[in-house]
N, C-alpha and C positions, 0 to 999 in steps of 0.2 A: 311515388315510384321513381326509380334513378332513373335519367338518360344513357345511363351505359348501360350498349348492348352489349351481349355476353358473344365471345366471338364462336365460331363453331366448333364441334370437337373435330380435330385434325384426323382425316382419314386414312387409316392403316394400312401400309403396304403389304399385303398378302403374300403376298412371294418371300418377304423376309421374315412374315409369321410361320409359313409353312419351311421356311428352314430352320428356322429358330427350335422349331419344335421336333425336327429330324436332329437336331445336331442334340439337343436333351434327352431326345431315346438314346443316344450314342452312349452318350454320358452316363444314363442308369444303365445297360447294359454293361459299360465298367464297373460301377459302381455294386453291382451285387457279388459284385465274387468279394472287394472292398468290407461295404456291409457285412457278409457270411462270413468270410473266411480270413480278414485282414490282413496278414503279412503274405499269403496264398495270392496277391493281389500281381504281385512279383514273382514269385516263386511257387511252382504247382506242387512240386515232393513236397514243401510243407503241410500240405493236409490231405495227403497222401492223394494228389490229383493227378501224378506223371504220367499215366497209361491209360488207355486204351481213348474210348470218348470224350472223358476227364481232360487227357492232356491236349486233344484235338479240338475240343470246345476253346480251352484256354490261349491255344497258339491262334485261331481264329480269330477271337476277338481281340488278344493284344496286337497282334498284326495287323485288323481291321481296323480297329477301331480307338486304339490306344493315345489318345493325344491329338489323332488326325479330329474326331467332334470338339474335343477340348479349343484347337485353333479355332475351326470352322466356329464355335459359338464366342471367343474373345475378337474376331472379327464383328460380330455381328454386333456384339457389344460397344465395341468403336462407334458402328454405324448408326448404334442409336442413339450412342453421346450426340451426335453431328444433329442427329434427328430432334431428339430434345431439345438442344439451342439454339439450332437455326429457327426451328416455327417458336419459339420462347421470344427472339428478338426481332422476327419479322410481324410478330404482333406489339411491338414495343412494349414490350412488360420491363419496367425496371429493376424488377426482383430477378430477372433471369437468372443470375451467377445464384443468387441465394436458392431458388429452387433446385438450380441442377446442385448444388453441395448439400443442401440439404438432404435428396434425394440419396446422393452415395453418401452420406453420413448413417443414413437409416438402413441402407445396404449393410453398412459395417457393424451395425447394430445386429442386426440378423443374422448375418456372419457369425458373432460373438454367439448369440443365443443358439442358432444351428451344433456349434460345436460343444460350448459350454454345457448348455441343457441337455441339450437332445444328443451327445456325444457323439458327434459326427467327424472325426477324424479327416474325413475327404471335403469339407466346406470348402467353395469356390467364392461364396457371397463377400466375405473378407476381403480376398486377394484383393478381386475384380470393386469392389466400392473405395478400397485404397488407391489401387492403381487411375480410375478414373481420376480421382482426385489432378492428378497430374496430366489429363488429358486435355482441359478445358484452355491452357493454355494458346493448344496447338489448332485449335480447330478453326481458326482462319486462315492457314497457310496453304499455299497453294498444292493442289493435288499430287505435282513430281516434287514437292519437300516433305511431304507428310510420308510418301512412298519411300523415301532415300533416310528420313527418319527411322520407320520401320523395318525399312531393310538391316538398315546401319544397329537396331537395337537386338534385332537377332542373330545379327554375325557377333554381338560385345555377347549374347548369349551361349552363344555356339563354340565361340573363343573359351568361356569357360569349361566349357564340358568337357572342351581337350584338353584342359590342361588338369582336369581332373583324373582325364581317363590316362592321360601320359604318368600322374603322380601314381594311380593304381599300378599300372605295370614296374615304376620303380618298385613299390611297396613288393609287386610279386615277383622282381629282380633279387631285393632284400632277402626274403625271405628265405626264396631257393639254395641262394648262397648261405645265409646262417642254418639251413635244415645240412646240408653237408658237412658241417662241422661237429663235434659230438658235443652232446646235451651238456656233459659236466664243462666243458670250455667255451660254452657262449655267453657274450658280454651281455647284459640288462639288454641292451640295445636291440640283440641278435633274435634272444627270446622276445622281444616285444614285437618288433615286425614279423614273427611266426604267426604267433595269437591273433594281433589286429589282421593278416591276409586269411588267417582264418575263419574268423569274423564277416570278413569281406566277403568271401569267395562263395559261402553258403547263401549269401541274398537273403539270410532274414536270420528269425533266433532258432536253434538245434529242438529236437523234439521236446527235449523235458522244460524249457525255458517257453515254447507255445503251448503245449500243459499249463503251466501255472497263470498262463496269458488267459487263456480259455477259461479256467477256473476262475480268475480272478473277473472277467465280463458277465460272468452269466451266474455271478453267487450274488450282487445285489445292485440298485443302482450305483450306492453309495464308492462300495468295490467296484465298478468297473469305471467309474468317475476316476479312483486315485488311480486305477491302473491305465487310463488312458489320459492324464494331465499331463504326463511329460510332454507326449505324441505329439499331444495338443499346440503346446506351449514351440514344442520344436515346427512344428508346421506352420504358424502365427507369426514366427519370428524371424529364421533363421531361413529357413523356404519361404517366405513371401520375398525375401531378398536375395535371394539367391534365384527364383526364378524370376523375380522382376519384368528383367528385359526380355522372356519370352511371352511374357502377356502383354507388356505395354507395346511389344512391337506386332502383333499380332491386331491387337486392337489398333494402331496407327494405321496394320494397312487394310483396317476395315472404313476407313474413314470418305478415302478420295474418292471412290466409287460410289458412295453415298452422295458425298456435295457436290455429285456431276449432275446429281438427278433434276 
């Protein structure tokens, strides 16, 4: 029989299970209109939800509830990095770093399968097992660096979304100006910034392009596979990077409050 005794199971903080699991109702209550309706997720006239209950249910919950669970659980996520490798190396385990990469390795795994398989367009498991990756770093530094960290990574976040939002009002500066001009003397240029604000300004695809959307989901797995790989590929890729700094700062400032405990 070994002389190593097995040390105990680390006991759970209730208070962050019971938010944990409030900020994941949050989340599937975004996530069904997602699920149902897809591009509707954004835009209610898309599946013809603008009126009455329809569009009052819909402005509830993006106003309630829209991104405010999403933080509140990449917070929490932080605070369980901290949790994981603090009791990992106060029991001196020397695999620590390997368990906690392991673990978000299998996250990202899940991720992959979540979206891949089971076509889930809205997978968070990805982000959040990537993002960690980069977390492990930080989780010695003291509670006002980790806070000025994650301050500092949602302002470099927030920095971007104005200057996105500033490029849209060019784009509908553009446009305005080439719509006053007549059709047969606008330059490539004139006509392209018409179409693309057009594009823009409806927040998702025109009736007959979510028709073929909807056809194309619910005629087979195989079909609703190829019609949702772009989505897929674009959300995996180009959105994990682009929102980066709003999760890893959100999870830095779930950190300090955690290692004060």
């Amino acid at each position: 029989m070994s002389d190593t005794i097995a040390a105990p199971v680390a006991k759970r903080l209730e208070s962050l299970d019971f938010v944990r699991g409030c900020a994941l109702f949050g989340i599937l209550l975004m996530n069904i209109n997602g699920m149902g309706l897809g591009p509707a997720y954004d835009n209610p006239t898309i599946a013809g939800g603008a009126t009455g209950i329809n569009l009052w249910t819909w402005m509830f919950f993006n106003v309630g509830f829209e991104g405010t669970q999403r933080a509140l659980f990449s917070m929490l996520f932080g605070a369980g990095v901290i949790l994981l490798s603090s009791r990992l190396e106060a029991s001196d385990r020397k695999d620590a770093a390997d368990i906690f990469f392991r673990r978000n390795l299998w996250l990202i795994v899940f991720g992959l399968v979540n979206a891949w398989l089971f076509l889930w367009v809205g997978d968070i498991l990805y982000y959040y097992g990537i993002t960690a990756l980069f977390l492990y770093a930080f989780r010695k530094l003291a509670g006002r660096t980790l806070l000025a960290i994650g301050i500092g990574s949602l302002l470099l976040g927030a920095a971007w979304s104005a200057i996105d939002a500033r490029r849209l009002v060019n784009l509908h500066d553009r446009a305005q100006a080439a719509s006053s001009i007549a059709a047969h003397a606008r330059t490539p240029e004139q006509k392209k910034a018409i179409e693309t604000w057009e594009e823009k300004r409806h927040a998702g695809p025109p009736p007959p392009v979510y028709a073929q959307m909807r056809k194309a989901n619910t005629a087979s797995y195989w079909s609703a596979l190829q019609a949702r790989s772009e989505i897929i590929k674009h959300f995996q890729s180009w959105n994990l990077y682009r929102y980066f700094f709003d999760i890893f700062g959100m999870m830095m400032l779930g950190i300090p409050k955690i290692s004060a405990m």
